[in-house]
Every structure is written in structure tokens, then in C-alpha cells.
C-alpha positions as CSV (number, residue, x, y, z in Angstrom):
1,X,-8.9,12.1,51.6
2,X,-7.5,14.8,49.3
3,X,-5.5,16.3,51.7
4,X,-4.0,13.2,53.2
5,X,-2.9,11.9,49.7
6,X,-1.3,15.8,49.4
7,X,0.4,15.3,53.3
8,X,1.6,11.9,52.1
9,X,2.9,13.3,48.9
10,X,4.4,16.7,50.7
11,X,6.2,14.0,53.5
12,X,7.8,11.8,50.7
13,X,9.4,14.7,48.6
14,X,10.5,16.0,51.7
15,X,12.1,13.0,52.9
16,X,13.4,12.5,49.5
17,X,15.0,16.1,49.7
18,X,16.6,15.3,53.3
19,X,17.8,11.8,52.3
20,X,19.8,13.8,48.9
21,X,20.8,16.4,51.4
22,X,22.2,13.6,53.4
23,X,23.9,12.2,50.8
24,X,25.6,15.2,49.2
25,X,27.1,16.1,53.0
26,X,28.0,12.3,53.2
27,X,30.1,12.6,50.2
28,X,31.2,16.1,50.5
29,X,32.1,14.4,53.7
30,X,34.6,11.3,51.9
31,X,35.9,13.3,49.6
32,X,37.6,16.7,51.1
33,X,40.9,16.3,51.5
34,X,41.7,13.3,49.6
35,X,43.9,13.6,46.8
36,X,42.9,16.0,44.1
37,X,40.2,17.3,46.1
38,X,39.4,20.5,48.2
39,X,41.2,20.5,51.6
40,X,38.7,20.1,54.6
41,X,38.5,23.6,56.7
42,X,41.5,22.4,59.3
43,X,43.6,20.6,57.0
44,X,43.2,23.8,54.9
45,X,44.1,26.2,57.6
46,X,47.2,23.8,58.7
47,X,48.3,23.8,55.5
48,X,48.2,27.5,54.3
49,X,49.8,28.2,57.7
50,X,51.5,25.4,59.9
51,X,53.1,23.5,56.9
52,X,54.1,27.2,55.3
53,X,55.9,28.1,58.4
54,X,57.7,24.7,59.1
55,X,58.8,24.7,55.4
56,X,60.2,28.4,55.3
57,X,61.4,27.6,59.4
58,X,60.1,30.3,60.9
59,X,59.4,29.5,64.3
60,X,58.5,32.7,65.1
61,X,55.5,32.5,63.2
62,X,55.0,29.0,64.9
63,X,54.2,30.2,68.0
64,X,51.6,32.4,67.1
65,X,50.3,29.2,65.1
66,X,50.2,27.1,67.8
67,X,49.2,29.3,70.2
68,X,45.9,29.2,67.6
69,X,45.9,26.0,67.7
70,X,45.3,25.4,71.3
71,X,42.0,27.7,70.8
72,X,41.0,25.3,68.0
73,X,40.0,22.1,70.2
74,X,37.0,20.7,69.0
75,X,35.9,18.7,72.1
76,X,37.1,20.3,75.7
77,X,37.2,17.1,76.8
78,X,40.8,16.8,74.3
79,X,42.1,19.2,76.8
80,X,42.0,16.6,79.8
81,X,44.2,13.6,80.3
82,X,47.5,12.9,78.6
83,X,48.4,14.1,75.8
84,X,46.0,16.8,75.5
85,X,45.4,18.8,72.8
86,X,46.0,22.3,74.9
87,X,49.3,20.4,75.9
88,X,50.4,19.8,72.4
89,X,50.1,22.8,71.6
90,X,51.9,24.4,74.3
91,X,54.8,22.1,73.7
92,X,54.8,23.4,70.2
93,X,54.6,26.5,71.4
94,X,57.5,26.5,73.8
95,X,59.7,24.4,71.2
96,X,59.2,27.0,68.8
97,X,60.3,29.4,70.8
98,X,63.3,28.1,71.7
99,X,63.7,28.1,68.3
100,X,63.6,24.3,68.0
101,X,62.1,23.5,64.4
102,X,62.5,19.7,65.0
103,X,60.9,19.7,68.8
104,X,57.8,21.5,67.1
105,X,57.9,19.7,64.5
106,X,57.4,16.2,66.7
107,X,54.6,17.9,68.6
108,X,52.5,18.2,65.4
109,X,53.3,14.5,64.8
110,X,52.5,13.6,68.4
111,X,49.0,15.4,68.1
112,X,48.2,13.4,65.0
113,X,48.9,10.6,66.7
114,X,46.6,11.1,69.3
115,X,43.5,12.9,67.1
116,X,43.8,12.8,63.9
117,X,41.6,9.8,63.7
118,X,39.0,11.1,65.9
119,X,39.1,14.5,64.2
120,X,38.4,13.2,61.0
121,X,35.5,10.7,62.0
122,X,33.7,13.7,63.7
123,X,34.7,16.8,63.0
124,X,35.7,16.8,59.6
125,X,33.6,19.3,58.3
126,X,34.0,22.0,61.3
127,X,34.9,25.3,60.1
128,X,37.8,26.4,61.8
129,X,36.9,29.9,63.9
130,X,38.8,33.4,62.3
């Protein structure tokens, strides 16, 4: 009897722990990247290198960026169909090259279009490979 009411006891702190755990991910979750908070791990990344690059114009650097960028896909299954996420990236790419700030510049725009959304709703939180 003891040691069910210490099993029972044991099993509600633990669920208790998991259900703060939960809580402190869900809001960790909601707030990165909002206003005055701590940029989520891609936005982060894009910003200390894709918005740096298209606000200096170097394109140069923009290819190497979007050539990461292609490796970042968070789902393979982004890669298939129209637009893709590896296609995006390669049109950056190519646009940069050609030293076309404005062309790359509307591929980023395109590819927030298509998965920004669905980035955010589930992977959010995905640190973003070095």
C-alpha cells in the first residue's frame, strides 16, 4: 500500500514536471521572434546573414548564402513539386550571380510565400545545422 501511494505520488510530480516542461517549450515556442524578443534559430541566421548581405548588396556573398540555404530544408518533401525549396534557392542563387540584387531579392519573397507559414507552425524551434 506504501509503495503504491509513493508510485502514485512519484507519477504525479513527474507528470507535473513534463506538463511545466511543456509549457515553458510552448511559450518559448510563441514568443521567439516576435517583437522585442530573441530571434528563432532561422530567422536568426537569415538575419545576421541574408538580410546583411542584401542590405550591403553583395551578391557575391548571396550565393554562397543561398547555396546554404538549399541545404537547410527542413522536410525533403519541400524539395518536390513547384516551387520547391531547393528551386528557390537555386534561383537565388543564379540571380545573385548575375549580379541581380532585385531577382534574389524576389526569390526570398517567393520562398516566404510558399513556407514561411508551415516553417513556423513546425519547425520553429529547429536549430539551423553549422
Amino acid at each position: 500500500m506504501k509503495q503504491t501511494l509513493w508510485a502514485m505520488v512519484l507519477g504525479a510530480g513527474l507528470l507535473g514536471l513534463a506538463y511545466v516542461g511543456s509549457l515553458s517549450t510552448a511559450q518559448a515556442d510563441a514568443t521567439c521572434g516576435a517583437k522585442g524578443q530573441t530571434p528563432c534559430p532561422l530567422q536568426g541566421w537569415m538575419e545576421d546573414g541574408m538580410q546583411k548581405a542584401v542590405d550591403k548588396s553583395d551578391t557575391k556573398q548571396l550565393v554562397s548564402l543561398f547555396e546554404q540555404v538549399a541545404k537547410l530544408v527542413p522536410d525533403p518533401a519541400w524539395n518536390a513539386g513547384n516551387p520547391s525549396w531547393a528551386g528557390i534557392s537555386k534561383a537565388g542563387a543564379d540571380a545573385s550571380k548575375a549580379g541581380d540584387l532585385a531577382g534574389a531579392k524576389a526569390q526570398c519573397k517567393s520562398c516566404h510565400k510558399a513556407f514561411r507559414d508551415k516553417y513556423k507552425s513546425s519547425f520553429r524551434m529547429k536549430p539551423v545545422p553549422k
